[in-house]
C-alpha positions in Angstrom: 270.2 153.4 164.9 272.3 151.2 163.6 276.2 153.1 161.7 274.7 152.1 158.5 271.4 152.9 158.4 272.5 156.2 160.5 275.2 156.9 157.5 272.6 156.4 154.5 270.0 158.7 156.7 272.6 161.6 157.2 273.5 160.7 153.5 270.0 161.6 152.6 270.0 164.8 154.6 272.5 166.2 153.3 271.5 165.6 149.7 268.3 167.2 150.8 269.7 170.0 152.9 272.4 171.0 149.7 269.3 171.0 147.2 267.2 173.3 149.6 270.4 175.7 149.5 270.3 175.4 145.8 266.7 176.0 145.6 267.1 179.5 147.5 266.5 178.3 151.0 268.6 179.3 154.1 268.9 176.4 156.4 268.3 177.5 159.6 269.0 174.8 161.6 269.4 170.7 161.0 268.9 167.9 162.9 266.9 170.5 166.1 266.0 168.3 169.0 263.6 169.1 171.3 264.2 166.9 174.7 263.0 163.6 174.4 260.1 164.5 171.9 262.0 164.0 168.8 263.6 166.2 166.1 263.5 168.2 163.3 265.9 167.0 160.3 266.0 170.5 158.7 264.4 174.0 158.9 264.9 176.1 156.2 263.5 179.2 155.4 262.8 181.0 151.8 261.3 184.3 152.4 258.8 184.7 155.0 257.8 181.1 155.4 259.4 178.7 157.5 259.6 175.0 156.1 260.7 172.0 158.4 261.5 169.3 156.5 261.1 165.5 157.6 263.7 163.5 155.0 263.0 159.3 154.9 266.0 157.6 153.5 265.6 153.8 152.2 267.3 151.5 150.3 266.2 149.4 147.7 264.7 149.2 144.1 264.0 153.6 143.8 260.3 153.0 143.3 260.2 150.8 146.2 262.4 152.4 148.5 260.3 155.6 147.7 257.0 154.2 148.7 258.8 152.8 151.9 260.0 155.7 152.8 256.8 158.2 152.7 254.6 155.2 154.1 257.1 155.6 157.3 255.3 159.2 158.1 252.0 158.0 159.6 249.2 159.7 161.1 251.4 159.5 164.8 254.3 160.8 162.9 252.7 163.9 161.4 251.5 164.2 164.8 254.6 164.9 166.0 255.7 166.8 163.3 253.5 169.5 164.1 254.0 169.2 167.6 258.0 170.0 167.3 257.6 172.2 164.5 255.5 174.2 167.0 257.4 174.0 169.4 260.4 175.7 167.5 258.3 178.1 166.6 257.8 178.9 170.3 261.5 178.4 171.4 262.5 181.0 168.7 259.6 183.6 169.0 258.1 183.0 165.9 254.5 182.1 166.7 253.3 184.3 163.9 255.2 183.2 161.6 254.1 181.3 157.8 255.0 177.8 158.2 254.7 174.5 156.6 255.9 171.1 156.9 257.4 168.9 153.8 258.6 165.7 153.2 261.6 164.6 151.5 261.6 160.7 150.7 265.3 160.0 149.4 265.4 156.2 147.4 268.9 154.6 147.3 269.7 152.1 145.0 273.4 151.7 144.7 275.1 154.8 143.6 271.9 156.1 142.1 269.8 158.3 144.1 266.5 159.8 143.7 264.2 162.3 145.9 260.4 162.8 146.1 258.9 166.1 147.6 255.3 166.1 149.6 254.9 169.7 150.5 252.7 170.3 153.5 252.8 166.7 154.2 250.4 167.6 157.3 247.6 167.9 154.7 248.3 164.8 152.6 
């Protein structure tokens, strides 16, 4: 990934990460790899249940860059998603545990930012 597109990405996962901290979450670990098969760009947890959250930063006109953003998560994507969320689950010992899996689709548009929540984006 390219230093820009890498610095608007980490841009947007802060913003999400600080707003999940707001919001009452504990972040329990951000950007979690697991080997070659990808990573996790935040788990947070608020109560009981686990969240892992996939953030999709774009740039462009905010309603635009919004519907670019949550049109990157495809079927293979969501895919995956599952797949590592599970396997965090397994790595940590919490098979049993309530989980879900959101995403965060962060719209830049010069200084002006603006975020759009799909929670349990497996379902959607």
């Amino acid at each position: 990934m390219s230093p820009p597109r890498q610095s608007l990405g980490q841009r947007g996962e802060a913003l999400v990460a600080d707003r999940l901290s707001r919001a009452g979450y504990t972040i329990l670990a951000r950007n979690w790899r697991h080997g070659a098969q990808g990573e996790l760009d935040i788990v947070a947890r608020r109560g009981a249940e686990l969240t892992f959250v996939e953030v999709r930063t774009r740039r462009g006109p905010l309603n635009k860059a919004v519907e670019w953003a949550l049109a990157s998560v495809d079927d293979r994507k969501r895919a995956r998603l599952v797949h590592l969320a599970e396997a965090y689950l397994d790595t940590h010992g919490l098979e049993g545990a309530a989980w879900r899996i959101d995403v965060v689709a962060v719209a830049c548009q010069g200084s002006r930012l603006v975020m759009e929540v799909i929670t349990d984006a497996v379902e959607w």
